[in-house]
N, C-alpha and C positions, 0 to 999 in steps of 0.2 A: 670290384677289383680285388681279387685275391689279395693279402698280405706277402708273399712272395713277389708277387709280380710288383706291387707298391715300393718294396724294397730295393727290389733289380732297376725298377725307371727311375726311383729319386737318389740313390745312391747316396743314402745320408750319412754323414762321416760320425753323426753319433745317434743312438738310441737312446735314450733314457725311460726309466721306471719305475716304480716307486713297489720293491718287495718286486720284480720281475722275476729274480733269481731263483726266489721261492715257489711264484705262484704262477706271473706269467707263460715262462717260456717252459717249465715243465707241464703248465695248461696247453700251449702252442705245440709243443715235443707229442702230447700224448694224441694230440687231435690229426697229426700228421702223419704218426702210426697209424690208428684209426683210419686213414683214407689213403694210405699206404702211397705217401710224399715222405720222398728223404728229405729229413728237417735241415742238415747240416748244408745237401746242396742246394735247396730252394734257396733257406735264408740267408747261407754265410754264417752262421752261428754256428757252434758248438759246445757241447758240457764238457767241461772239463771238473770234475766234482760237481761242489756245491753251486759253482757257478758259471756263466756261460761267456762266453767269450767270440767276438765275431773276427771273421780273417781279414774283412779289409772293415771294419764299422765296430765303432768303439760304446761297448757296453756300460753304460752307467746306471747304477742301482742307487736309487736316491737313501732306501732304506740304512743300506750300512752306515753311512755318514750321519743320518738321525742318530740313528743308534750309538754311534759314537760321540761325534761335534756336536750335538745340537743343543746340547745342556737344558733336556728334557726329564721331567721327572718320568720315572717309570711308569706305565699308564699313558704316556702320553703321547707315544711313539707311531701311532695309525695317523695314516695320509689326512685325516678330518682335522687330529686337536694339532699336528704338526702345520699345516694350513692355517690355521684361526691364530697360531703362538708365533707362528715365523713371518707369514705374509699379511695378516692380518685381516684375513678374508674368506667369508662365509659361504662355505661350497655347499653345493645341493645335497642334501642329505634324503638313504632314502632307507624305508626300513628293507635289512634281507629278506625279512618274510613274505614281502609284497611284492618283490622283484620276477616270482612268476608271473605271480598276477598282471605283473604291469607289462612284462614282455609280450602276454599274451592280448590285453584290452589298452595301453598308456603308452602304446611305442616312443611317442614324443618324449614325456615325462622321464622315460628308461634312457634315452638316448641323451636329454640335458643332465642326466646324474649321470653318464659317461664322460661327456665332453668337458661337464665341471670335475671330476677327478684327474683328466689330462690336462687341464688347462691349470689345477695345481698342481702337478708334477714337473710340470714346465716349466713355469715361473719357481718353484721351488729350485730345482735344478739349475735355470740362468741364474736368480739372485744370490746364493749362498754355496753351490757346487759346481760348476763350471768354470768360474775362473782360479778357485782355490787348487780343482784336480792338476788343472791345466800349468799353474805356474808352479805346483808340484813336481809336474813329469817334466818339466825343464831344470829342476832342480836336478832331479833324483831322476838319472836319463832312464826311465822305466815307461813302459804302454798305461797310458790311462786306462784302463781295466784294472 
């Protein structure tokens, strides 16, 4: 299933991602060029500068909130030591150098170092950022984005 079409059936009222802003969705944006898919009406998404913003699906970038709340030291701010320091839980680690390799002979292997970087992005996101944005943008009547 395409990512577009995943998007359009499940109709998720939030995204979240950990550095999306940076890496994701201008990865997503360029691949879309590339096969010449308008990024903006497939996904709902849009850039708006440095960051993207959806028309009916609310974009959470786990990153900025590290970067600011997370009362990390410098260095420590990648989804690995931000995972081990917040949630306290040891995500698959895998070297980049072997991430050809393993896409081409280790597809498993590549796939549970996938699912364990969403699967801390998630729980980072429910336990420390979702209810904070949330009882924010009832504060301060602003879009969670």
């Amino acid at each position: 299933m395409r990512f577009a079409n995943f998007i359009q059936s499940y109709k998720p009222a939030v995204i979240t991602t950990f550095n999306g802003d940076r890496f994701d969705y201008p990865f997503i944006k360029a691949r879309c060029v590339a096969n010449y898919i308008n990024f903006t009406s497939e996904l709902g998404v849009s850039d708006q500068g440095n960051e993207y913003y959806g028309s009916y699906i609310a974009h959470l970038d786990c990153y900025p909130w590290v970067d600011r709340d997370a009362y990390l030291p410098q260095g420590s701010h990648g989804l690995k030591a931000v995972t081990k320091a917040k949630l306290h839980y040891e995500p698959i680690e895998v070297d980049p150098e072997e991430m050809v390799y393993m896409a081409k002979n280790n597809t498993q292997r590549l796939a549970e170092y996938a699912v364990s970087d969403a699967v801390a992005t998630y729980h980072l996101y429910r336990k420390h950022i979702h209810g904070f944005i949330y009882a924010l943008s009832t504060i301060i009547p602003m879009f969670p984005d």
